[in-house]
Chimera marker file (.cmm) of the C-alpha trace (Angstrom):
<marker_set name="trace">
<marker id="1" x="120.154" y="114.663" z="86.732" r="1" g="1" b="0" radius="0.5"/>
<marker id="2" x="120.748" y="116.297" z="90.090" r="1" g="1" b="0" radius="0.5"/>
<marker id="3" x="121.408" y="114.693" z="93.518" r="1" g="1" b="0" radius="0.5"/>
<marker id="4" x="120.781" y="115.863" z="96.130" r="1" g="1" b="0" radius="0.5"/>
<marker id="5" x="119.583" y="115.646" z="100.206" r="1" g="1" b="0" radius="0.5"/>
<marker id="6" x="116.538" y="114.571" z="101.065" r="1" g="1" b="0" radius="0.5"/>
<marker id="7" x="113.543" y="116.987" z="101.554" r="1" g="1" b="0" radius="0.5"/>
<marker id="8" x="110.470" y="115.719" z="103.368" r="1" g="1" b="0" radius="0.5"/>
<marker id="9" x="108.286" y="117.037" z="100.242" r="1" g="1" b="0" radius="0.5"/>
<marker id="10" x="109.975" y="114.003" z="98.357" r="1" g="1" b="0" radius="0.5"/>
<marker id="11" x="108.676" y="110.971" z="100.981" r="1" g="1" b="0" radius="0.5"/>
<marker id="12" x="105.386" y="110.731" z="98.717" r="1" g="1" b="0" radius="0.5"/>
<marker id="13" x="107.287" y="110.341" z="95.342" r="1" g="1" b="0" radius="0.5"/>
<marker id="14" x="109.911" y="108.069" z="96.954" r="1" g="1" b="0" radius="0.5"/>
<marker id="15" x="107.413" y="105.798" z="98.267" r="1" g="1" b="0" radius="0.5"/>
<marker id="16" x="105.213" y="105.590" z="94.349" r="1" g="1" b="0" radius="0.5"/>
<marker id="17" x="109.003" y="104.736" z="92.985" r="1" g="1" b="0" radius="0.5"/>
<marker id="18" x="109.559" y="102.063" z="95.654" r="1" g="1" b="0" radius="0.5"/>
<marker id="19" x="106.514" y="100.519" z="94.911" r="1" g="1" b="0" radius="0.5"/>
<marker id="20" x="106.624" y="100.803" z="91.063" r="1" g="1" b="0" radius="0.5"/>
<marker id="21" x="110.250" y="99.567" z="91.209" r="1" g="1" b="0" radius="0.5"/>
<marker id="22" x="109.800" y="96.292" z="92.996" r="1" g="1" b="0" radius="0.5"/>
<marker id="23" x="106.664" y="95.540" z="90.881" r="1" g="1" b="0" radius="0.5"/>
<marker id="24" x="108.619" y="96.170" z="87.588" r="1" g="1" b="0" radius="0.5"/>
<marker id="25" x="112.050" y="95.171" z="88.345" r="1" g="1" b="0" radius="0.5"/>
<marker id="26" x="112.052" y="93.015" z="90.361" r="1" g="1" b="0" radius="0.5"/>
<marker id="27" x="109.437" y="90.865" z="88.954" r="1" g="1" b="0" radius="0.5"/>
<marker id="28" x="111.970" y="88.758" z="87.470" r="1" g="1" b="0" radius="0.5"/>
<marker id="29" x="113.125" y="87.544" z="90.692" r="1" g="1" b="0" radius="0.5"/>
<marker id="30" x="110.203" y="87.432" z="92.768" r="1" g="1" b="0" radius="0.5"/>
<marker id="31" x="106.742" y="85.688" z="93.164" r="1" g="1" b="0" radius="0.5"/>
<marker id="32" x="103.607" y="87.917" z="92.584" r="1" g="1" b="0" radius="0.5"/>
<marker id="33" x="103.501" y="86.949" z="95.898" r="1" g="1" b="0" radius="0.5"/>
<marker id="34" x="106.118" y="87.702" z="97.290" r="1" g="1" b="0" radius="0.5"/>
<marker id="35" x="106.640" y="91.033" z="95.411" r="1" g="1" b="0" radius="0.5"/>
<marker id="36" x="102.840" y="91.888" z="97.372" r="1" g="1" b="0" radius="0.5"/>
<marker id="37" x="104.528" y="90.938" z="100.765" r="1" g="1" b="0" radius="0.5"/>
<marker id="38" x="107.706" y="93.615" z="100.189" r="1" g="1" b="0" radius="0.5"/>
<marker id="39" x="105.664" y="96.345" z="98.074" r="1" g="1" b="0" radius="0.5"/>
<marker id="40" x="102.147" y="96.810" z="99.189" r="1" g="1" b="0" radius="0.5"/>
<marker id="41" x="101.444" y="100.331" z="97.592" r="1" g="1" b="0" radius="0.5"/>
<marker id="42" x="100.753" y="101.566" z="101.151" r="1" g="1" b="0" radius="0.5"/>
<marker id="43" x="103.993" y="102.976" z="103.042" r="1" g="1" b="0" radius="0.5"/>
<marker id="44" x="103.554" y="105.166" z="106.493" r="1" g="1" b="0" radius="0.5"/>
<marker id="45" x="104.569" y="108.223" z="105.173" r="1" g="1" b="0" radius="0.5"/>
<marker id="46" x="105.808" y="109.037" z="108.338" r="1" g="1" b="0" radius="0.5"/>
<marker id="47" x="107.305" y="106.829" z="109.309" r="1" g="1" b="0" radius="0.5"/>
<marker id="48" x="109.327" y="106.733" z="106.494" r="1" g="1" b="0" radius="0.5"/>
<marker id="49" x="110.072" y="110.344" z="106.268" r="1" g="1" b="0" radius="0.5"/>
<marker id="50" x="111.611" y="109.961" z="109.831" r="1" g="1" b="0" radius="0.5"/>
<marker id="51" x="113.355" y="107.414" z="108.978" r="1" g="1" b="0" radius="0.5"/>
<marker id="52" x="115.142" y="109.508" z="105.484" r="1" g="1" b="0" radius="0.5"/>
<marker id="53" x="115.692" y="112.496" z="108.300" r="1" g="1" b="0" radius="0.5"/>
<marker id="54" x="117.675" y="110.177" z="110.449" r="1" g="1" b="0" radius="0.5"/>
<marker id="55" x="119.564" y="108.834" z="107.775" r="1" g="1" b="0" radius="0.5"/>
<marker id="56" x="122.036" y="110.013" z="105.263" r="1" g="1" b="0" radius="0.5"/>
<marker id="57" x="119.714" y="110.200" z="102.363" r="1" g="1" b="0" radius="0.5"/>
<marker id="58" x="120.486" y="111.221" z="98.782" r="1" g="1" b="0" radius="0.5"/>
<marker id="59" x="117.970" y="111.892" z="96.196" r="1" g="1" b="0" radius="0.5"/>
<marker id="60" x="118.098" y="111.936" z="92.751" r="1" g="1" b="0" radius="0.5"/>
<marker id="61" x="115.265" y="114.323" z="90.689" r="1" g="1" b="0" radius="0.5"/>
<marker id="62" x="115.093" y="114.869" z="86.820" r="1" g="1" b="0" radius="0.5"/>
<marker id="63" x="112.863" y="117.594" z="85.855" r="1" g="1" b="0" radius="0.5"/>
<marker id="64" x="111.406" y="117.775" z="89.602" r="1" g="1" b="0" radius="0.5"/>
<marker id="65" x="110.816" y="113.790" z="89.550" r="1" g="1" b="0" radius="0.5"/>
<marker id="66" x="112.491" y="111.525" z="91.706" r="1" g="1" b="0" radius="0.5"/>
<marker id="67" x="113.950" y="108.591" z="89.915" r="1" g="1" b="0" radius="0.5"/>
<marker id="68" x="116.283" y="107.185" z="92.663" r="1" g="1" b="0" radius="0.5"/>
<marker id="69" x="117.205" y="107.332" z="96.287" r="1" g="1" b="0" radius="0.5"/>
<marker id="70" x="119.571" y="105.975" z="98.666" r="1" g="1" b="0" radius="0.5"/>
<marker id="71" x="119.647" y="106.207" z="102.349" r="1" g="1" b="0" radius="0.5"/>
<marker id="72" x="122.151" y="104.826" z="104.850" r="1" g="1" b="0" radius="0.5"/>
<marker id="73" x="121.651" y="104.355" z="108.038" r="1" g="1" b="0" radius="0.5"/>
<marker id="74" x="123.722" y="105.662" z="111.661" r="1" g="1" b="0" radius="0.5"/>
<marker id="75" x="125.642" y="102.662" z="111.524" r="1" g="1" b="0" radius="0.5"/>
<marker id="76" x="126.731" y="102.890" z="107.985" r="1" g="1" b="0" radius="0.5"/>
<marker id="77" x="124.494" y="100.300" z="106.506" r="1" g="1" b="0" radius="0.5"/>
<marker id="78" x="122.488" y="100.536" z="103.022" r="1" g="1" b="0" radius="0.5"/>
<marker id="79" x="119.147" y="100.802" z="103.986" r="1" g="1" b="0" radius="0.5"/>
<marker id="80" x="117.383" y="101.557" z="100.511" r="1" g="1" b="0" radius="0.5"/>
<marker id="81" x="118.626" y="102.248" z="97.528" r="1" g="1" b="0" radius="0.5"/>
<marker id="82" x="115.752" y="102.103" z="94.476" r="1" g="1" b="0" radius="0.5"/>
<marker id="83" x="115.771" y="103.379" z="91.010" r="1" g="1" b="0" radius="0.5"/>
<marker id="84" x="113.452" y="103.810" z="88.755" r="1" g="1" b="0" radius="0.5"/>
<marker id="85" x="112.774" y="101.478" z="85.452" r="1" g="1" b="0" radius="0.5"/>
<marker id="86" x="113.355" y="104.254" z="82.831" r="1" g="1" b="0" radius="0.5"/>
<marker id="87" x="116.808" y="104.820" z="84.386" r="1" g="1" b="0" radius="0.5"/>
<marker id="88" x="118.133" y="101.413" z="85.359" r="1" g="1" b="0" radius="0.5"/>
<marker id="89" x="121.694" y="100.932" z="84.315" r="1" g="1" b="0" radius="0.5"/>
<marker id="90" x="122.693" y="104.361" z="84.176" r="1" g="1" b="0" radius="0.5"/>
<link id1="1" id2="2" r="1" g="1" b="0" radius="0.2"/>
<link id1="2" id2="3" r="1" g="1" b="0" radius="0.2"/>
<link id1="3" id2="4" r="1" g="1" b="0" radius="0.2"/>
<link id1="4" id2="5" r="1" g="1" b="0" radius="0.2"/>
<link id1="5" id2="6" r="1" g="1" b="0" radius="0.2"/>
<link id1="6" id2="7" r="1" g="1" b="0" radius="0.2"/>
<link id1="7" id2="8" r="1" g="1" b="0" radius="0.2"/>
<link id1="8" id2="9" r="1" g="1" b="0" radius="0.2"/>
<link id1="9" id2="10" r="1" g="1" b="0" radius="0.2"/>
<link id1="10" id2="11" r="1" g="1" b="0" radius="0.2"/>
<link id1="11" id2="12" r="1" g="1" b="0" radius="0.2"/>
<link id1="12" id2="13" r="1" g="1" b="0" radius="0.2"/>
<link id1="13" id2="14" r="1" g="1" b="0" radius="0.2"/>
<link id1="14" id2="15" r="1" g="1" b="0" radius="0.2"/>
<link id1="15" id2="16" r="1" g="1" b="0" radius="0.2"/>
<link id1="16" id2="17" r="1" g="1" b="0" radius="0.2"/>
<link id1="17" id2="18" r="1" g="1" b="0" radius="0.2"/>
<link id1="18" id2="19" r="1" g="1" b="0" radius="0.2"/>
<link id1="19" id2="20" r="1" g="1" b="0" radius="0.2"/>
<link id1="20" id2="21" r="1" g="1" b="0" radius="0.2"/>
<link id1="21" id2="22" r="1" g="1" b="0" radius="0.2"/>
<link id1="22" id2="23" r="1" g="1" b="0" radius="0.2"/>
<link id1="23" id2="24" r="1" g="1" b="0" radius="0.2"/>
<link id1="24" id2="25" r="1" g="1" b="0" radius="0.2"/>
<link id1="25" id2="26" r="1" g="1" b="0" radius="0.2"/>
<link id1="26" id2="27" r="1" g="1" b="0" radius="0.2"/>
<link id1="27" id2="28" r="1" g="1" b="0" radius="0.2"/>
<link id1="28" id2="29" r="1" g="1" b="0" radius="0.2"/>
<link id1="29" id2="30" r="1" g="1" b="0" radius="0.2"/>
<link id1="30" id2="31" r="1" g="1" b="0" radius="0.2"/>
<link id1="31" id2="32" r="1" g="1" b="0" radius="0.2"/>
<link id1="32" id2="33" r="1" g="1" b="0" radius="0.2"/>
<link id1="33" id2="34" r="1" g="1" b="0" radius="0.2"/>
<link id1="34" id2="35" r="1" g="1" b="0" radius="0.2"/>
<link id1="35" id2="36" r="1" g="1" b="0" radius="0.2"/>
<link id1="36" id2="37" r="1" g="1" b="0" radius="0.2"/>
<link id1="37" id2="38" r="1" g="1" b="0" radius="0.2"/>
<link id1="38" id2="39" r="1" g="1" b="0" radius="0.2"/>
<link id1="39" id2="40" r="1" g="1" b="0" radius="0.2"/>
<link id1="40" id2="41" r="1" g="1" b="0" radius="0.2"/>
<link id1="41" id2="42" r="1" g="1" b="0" radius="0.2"/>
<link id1="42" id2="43" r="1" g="1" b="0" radius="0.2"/>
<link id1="43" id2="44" r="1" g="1" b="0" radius="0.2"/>
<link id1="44" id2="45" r="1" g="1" b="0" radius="0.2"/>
<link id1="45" id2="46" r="1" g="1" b="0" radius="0.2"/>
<link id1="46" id2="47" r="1" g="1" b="0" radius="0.2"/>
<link id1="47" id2="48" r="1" g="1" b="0" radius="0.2"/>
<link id1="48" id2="49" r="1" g="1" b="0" radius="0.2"/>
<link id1="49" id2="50" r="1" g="1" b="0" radius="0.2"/>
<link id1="50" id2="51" r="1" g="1" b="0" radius="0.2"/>
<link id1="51" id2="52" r="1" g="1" b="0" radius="0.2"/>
<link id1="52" id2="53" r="1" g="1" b="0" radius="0.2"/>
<link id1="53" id2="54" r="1" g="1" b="0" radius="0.2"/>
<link id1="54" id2="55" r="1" g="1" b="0" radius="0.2"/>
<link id1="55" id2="56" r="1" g="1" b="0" radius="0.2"/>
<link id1="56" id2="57" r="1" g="1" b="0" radius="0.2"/>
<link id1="57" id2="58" r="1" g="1" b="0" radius="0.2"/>
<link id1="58" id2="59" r="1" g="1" b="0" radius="0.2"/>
<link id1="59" id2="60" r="1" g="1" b="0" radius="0.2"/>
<link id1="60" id2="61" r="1" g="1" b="0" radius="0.2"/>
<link id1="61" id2="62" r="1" g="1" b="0" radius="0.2"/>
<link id1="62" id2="63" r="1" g="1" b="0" radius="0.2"/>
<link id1="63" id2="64" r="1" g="1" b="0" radius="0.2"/>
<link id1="64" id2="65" r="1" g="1" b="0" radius="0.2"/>
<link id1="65" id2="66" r="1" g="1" b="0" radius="0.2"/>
<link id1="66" id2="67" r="1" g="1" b="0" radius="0.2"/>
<link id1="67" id2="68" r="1" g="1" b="0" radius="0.2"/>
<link id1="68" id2="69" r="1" g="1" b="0" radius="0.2"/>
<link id1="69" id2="70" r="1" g="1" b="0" radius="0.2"/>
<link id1="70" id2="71" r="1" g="1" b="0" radius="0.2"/>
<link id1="71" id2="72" r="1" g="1" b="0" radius="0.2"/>
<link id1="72" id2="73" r="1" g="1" b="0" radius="0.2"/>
<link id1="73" id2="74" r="1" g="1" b="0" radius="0.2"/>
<link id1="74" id2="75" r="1" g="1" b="0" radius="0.2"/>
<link id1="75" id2="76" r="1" g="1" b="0" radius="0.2"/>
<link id1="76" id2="77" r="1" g="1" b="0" radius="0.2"/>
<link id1="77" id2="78" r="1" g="1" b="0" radius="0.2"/>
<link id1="78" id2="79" r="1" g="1" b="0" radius="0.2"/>
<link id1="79" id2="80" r="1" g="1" b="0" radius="0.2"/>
<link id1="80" id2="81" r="1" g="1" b="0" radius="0.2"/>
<link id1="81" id2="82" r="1" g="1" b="0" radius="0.2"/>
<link id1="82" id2="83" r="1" g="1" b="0" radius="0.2"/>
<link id1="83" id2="84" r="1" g="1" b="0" radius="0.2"/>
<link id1="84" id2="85" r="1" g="1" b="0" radius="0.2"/>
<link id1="85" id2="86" r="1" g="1" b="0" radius="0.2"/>
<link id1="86" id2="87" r="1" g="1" b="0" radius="0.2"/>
<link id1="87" id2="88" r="1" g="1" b="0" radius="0.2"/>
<link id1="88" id2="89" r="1" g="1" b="0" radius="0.2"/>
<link id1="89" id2="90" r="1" g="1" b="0" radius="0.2"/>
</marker_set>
């Protein structure tokens, strides 16, 4: 596993992983419902890549696939931090 900085090539990976970790995860937790309010499966890519580029973001790859990321934001705060199922825990 490598981690690394963010490159705007990984927004489209991150955002498949967000989705696919709150509707795998976190389905213990959540509602169906719910879990459709937080992760819709459609993200602005933009928006979101502008949003890693103004943040300290750190990704983590595995054979050139993203299976986490973290991002904090200008005042220090934890803004995302996902991981994928197969590597939960670890």
């Amino acid at each position: 596993m490598e981690l690394r900085e963010y490159k705007s090539t990984d927004c489209e990976q991150m955002a498949q992983l967000f989705y696919n970790t709150v509707h795998s995860v976190n389905v213990k937790d959540y509602t169906e419902e719910q879990l459709n309010a937080c992760a819709t499966g459609s993200v602005d890519l933009q928006e979101w890549n502008h949003s890693f580029l103004n943040h300290k973001t750190v990704v983590a790859v595995e054979d050139d696939e993203v299976i986490g990321f973290g991002d904090i934001d200008q005042s220090g705060c934890l803004a995302r931090l996902y991981v994928h199922i197969n590597y939960q825990g670890m």
